[in-house]
N, CA, C and O atoms as a MOPAC input file, in Angstrom:
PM7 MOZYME 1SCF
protein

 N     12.51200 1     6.48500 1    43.88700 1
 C     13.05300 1     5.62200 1    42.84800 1
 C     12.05200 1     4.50100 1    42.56100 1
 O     11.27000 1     4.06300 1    43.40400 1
 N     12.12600 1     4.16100 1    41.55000 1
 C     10.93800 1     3.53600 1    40.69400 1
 C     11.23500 1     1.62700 1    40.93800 1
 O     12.37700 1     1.36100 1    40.56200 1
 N     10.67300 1     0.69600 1    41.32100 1
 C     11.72900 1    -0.24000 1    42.06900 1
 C     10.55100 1    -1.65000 1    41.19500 1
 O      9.36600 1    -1.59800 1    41.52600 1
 N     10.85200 1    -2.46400 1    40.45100 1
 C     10.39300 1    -3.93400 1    40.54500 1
 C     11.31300 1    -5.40100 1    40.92700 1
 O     12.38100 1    -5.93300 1    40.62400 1
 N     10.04000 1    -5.65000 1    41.85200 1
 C     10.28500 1    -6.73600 1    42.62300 1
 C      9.66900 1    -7.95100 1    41.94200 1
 O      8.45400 1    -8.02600 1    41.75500 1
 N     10.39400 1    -8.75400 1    41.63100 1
 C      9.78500 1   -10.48000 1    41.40500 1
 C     10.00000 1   -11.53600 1    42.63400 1
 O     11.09900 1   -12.02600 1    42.89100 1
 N      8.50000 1   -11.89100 1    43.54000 1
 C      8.64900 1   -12.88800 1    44.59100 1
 C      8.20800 1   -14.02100 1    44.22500 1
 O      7.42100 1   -14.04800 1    43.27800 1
 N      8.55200 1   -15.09300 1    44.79800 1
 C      8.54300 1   -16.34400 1    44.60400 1
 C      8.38700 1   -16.96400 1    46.07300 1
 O      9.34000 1   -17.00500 1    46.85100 1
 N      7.04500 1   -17.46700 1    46.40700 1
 C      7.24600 1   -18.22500 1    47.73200 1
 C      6.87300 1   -19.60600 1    47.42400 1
 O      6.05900 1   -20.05700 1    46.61800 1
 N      7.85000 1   -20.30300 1    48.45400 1
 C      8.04500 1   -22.06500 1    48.29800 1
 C      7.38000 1   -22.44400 1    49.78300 1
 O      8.12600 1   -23.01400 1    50.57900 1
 N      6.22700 1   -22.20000 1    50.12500 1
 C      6.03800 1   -22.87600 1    51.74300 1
 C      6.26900 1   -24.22100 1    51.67700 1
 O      6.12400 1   -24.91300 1    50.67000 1
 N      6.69400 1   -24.65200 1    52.94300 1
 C      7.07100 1   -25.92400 1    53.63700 1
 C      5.96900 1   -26.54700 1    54.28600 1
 O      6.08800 1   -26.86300 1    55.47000 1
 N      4.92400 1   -26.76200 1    53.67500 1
 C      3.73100 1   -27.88000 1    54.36100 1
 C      3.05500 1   -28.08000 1    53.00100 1
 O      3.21400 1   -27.44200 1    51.96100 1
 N      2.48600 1   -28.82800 1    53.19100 1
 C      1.74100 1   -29.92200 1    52.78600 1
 C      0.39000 1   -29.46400 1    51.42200 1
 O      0.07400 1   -29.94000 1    50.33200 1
 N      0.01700 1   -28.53800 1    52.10100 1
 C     -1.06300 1   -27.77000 1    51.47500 1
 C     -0.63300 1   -26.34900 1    50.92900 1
 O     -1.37900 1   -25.37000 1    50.89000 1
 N      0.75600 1   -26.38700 1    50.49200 1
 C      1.08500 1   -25.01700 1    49.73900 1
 C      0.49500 1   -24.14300 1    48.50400 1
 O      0.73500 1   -22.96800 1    48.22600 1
 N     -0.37000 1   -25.10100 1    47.83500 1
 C     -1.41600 1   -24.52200 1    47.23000 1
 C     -1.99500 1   -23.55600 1    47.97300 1
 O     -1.17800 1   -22.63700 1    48.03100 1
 N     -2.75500 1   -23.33900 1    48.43900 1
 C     -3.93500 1   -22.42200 1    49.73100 1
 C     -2.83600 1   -21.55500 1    50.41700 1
 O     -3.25400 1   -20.52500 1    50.94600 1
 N     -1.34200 1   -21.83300 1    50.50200 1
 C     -0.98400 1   -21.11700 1    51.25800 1
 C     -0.40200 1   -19.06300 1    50.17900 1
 O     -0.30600 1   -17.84800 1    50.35500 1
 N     -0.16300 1   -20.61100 1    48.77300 1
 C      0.35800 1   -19.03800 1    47.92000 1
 C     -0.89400 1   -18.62400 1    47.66400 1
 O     -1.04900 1   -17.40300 1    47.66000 1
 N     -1.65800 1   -19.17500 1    47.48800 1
 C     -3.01800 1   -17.78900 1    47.08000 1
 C     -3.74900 1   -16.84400 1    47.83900 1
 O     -4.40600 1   -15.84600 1    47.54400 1
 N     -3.39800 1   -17.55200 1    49.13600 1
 C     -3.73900 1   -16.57800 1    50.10100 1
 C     -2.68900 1   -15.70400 1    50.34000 1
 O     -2.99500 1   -14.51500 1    50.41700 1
 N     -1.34500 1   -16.05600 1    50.49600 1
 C     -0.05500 1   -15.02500 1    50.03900 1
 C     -0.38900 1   -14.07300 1    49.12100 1
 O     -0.32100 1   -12.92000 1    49.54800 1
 N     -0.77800 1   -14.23100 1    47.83000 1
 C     -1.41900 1   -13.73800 1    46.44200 1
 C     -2.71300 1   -12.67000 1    47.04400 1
 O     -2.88900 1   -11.49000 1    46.74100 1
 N     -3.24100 1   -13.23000 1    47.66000 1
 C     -4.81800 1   -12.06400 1    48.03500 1
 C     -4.00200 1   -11.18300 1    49.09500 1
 O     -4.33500 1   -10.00200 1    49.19800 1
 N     -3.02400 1   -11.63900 1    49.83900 1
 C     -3.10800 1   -10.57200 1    50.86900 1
 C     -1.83100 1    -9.73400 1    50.09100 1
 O     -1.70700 1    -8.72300 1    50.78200 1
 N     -1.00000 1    -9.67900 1    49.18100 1
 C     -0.54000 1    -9.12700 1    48.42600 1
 C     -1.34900 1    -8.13100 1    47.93400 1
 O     -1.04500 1    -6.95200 1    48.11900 1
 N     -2.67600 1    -8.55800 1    47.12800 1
 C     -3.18000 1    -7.37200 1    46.24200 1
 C     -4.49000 1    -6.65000 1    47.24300 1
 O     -5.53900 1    -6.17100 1    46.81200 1
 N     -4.06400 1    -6.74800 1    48.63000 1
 C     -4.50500 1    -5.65500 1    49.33400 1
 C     -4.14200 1    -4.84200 1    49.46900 1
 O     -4.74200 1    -4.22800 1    50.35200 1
 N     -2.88700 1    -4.03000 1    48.80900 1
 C     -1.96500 1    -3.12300 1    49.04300 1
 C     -2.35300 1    -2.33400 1    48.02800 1
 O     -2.77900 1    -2.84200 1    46.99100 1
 N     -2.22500 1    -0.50500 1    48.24200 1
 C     -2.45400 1    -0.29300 1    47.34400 1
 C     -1.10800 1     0.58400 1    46.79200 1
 O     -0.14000 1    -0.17100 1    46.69700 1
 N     -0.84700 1     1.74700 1    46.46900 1
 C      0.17700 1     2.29200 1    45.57200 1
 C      1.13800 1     1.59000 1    45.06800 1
 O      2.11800 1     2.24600 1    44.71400 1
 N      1.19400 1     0.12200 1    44.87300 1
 C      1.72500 1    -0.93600 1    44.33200 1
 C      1.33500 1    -1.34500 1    42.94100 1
 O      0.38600 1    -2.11700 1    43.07800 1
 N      1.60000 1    -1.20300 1    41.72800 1
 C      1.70700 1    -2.17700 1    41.14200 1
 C      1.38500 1    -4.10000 1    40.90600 1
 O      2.44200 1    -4.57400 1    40.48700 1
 N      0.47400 1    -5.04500 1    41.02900 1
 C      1.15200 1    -6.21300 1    40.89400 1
 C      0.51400 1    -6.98300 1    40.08000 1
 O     -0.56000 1    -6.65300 1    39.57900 1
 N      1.22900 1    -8.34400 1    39.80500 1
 C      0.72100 1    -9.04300 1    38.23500 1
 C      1.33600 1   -10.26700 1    38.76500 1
 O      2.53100 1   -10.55200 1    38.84400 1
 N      0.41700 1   -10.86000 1    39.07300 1
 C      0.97600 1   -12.89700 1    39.20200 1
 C      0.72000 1   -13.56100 1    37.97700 1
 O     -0.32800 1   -13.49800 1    37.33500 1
 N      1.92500 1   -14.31700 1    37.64100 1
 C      2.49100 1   -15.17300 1    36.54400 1
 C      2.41400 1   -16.56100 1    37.24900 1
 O      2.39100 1   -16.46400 1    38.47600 1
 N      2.36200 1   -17.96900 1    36.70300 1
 C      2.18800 1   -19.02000 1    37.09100 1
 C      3.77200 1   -19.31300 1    38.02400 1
 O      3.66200 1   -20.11900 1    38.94700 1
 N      5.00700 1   -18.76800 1    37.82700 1
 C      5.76400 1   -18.99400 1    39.13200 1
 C      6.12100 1   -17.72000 1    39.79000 1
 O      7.24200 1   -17.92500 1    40.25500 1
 N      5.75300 1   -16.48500 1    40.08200 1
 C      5.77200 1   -15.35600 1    40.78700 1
 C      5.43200 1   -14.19100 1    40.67300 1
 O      5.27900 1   -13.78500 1    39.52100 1
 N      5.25300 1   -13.47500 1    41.52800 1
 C      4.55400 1   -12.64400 1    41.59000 1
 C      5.01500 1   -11.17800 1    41.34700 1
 O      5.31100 1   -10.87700 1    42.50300 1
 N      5.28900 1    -9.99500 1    40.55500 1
 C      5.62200 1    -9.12500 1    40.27600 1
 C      4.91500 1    -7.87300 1    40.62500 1
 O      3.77200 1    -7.72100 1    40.19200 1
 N      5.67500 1    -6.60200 1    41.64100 1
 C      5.59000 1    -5.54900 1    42.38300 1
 C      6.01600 1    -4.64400 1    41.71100 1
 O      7.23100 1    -4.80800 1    41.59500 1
 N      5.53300 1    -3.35600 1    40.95400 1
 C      6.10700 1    -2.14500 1    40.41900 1
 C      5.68100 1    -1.29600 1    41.85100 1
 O      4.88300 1    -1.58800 1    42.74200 1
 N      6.62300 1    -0.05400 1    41.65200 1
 C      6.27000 1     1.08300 1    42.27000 1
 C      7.12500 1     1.63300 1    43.20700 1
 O      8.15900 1     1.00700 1    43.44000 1
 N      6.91800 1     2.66700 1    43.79200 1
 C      8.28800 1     3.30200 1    44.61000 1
 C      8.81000 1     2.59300 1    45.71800 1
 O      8.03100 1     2.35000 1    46.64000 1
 N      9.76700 1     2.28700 1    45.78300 1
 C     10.96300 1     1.73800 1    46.48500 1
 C     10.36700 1     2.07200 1    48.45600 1
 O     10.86900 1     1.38700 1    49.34700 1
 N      9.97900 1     2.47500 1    48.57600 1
 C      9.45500 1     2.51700 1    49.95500 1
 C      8.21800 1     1.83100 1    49.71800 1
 O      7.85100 1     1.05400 1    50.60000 1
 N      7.42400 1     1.98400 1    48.58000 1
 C      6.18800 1     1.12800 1    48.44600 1
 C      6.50200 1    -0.05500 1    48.19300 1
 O      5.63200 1    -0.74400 1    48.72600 1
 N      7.11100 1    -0.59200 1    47.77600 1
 C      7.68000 1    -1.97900 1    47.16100 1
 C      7.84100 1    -2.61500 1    48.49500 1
 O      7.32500 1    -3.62600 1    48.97100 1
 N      8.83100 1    -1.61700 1    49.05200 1
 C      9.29200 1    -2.82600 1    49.94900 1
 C      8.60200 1    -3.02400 1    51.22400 1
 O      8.60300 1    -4.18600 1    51.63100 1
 N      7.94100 1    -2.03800 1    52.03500 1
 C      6.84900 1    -1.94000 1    52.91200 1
 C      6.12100 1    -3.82800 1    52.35200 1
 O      5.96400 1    -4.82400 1    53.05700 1
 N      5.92400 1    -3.68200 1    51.28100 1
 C      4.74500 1    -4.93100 1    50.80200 1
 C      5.70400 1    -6.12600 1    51.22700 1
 O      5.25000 1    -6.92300 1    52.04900 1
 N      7.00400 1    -6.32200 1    50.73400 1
 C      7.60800 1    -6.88100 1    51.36300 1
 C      7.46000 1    -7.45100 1    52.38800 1
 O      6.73700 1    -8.44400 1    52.47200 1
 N      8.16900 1    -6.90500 1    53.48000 1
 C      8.67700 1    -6.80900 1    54.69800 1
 C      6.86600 1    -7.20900 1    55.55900 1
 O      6.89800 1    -7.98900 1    56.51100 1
 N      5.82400 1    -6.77300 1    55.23500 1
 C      4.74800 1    -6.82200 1    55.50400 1
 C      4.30800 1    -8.37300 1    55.29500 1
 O      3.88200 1    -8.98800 1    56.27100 1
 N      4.40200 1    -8.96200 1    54.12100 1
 C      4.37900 1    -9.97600 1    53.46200 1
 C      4.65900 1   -11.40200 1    54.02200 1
 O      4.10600 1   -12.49100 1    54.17200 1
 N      6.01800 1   -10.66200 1    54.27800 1
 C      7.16600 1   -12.25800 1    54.90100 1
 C      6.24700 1   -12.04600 1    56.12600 1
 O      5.50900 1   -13.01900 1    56.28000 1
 N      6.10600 1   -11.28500 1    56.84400 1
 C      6.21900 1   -11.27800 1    58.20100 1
 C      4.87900 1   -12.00600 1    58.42700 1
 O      4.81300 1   -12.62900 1    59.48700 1
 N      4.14000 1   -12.02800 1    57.87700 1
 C      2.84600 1   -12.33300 1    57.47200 1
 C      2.75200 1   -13.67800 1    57.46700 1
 O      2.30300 1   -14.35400 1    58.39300 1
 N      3.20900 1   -14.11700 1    56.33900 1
 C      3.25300 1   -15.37300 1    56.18800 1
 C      3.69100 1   -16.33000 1    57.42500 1
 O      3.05600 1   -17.18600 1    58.04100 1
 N      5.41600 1   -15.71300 1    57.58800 1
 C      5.91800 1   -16.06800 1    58.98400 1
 C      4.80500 1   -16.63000 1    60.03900 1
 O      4.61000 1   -17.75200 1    60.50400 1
 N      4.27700 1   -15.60200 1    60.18300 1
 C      3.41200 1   -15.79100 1    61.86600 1
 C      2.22500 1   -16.41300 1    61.34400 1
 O      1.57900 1   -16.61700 1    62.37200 1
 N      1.38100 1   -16.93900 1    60.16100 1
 C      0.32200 1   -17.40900 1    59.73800 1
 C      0.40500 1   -19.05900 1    59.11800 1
 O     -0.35100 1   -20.03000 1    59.08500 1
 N      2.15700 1   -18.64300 1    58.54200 1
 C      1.97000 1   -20.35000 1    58.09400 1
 C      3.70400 1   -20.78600 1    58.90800 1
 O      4.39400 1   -21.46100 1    58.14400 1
 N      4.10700 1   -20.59700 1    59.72700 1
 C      5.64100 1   -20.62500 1    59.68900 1
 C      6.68700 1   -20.61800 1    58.71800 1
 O      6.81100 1   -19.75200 1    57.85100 1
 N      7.48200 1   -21.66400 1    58.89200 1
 C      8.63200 1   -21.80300 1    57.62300 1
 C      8.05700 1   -21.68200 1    56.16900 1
 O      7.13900 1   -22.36000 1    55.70800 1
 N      8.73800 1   -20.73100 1    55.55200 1
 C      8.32300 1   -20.65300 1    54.36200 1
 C      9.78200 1   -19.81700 1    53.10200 1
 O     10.24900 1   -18.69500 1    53.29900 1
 N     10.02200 1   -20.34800 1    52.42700 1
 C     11.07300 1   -19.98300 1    51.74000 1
 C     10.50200 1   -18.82700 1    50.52800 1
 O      9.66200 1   -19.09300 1    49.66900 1
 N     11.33200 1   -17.22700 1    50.74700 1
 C     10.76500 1   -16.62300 1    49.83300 1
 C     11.93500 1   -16.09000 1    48.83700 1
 O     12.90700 1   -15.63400 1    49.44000 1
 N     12.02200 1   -16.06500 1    47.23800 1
 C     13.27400 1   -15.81800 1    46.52300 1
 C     12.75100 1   -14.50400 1    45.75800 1
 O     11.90400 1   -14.60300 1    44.87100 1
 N     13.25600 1   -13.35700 1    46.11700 1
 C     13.18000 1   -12.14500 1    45.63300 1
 C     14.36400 1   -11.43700 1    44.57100 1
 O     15.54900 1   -11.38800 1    44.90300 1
 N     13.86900 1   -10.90700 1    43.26700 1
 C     15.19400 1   -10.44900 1    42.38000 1
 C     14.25300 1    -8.75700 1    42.65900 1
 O     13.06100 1    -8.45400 1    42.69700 1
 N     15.45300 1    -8.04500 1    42.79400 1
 C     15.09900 1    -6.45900 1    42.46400 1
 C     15.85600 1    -6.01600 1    41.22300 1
 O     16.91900 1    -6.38700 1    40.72500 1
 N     14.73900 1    -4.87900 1    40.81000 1
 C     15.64100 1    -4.36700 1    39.38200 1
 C     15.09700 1    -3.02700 1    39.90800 1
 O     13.95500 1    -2.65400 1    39.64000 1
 N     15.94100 1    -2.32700 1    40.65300 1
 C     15.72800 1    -0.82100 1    40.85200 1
 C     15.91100 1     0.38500 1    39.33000 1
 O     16.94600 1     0.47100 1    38.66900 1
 N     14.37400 1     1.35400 1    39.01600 1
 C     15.12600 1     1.99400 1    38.42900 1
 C     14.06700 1     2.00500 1    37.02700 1
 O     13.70500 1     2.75700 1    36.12200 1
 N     13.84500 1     0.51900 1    37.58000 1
 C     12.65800 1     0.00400 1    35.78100 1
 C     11.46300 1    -0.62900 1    36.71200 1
 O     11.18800 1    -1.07700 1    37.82500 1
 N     10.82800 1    -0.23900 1    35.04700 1
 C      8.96300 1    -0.56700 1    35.76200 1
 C      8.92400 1    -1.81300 1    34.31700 1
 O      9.00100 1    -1.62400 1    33.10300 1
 N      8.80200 1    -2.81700 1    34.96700 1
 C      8.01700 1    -3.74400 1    34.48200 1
 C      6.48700 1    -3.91300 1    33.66300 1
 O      5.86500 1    -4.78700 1    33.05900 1
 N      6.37700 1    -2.92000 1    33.94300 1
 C      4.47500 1    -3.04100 1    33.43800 1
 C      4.83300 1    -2.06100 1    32.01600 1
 O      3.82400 1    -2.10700 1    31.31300 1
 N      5.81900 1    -1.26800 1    31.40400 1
 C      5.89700 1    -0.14800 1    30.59400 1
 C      6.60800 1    -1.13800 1    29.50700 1
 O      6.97200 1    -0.69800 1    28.41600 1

């Protein structure tokens, strides 16, 4: 199933600049993904196991690299964003 994701991360320190763009680069290391950053988030096309792998990869990422960090995700299963 064909799956887009719109993320939005809010880190909690000081220097959150540096923290989303490096969020942003380690995002578009992925590949069978889809993605396209807009000035407030970041948008994921592609299959629903690919989507969310980036996910789950993502947070966890951030988690252990910058701690607390608030992330707001909308799914629209079904539609591709980029078409």
């Amino acid at each position: 199933m064909k799956l887009t994701a719109e993320i939005t991360l809010y880190p909690l320190q000081d220097y959150y600049l540096d923290i989303i763009k490096a969020t942003i680069d380690q995002i578009n290391t992925y590949t069978g993904v889809e993605v396209s950053t807009v000035p407030t988030a970041t948008i994921m096309v592609g299959e629903y196991e690919d989507v969310m792998r980036v996910i789950n990869d993502i947070v966890a990422w951030s988690f252990e690299k910058y701690g607390k960090c608030v992330f707001v995700t909308k799914f629209i299963p079904g539609y591709n964003a980029f078409e």
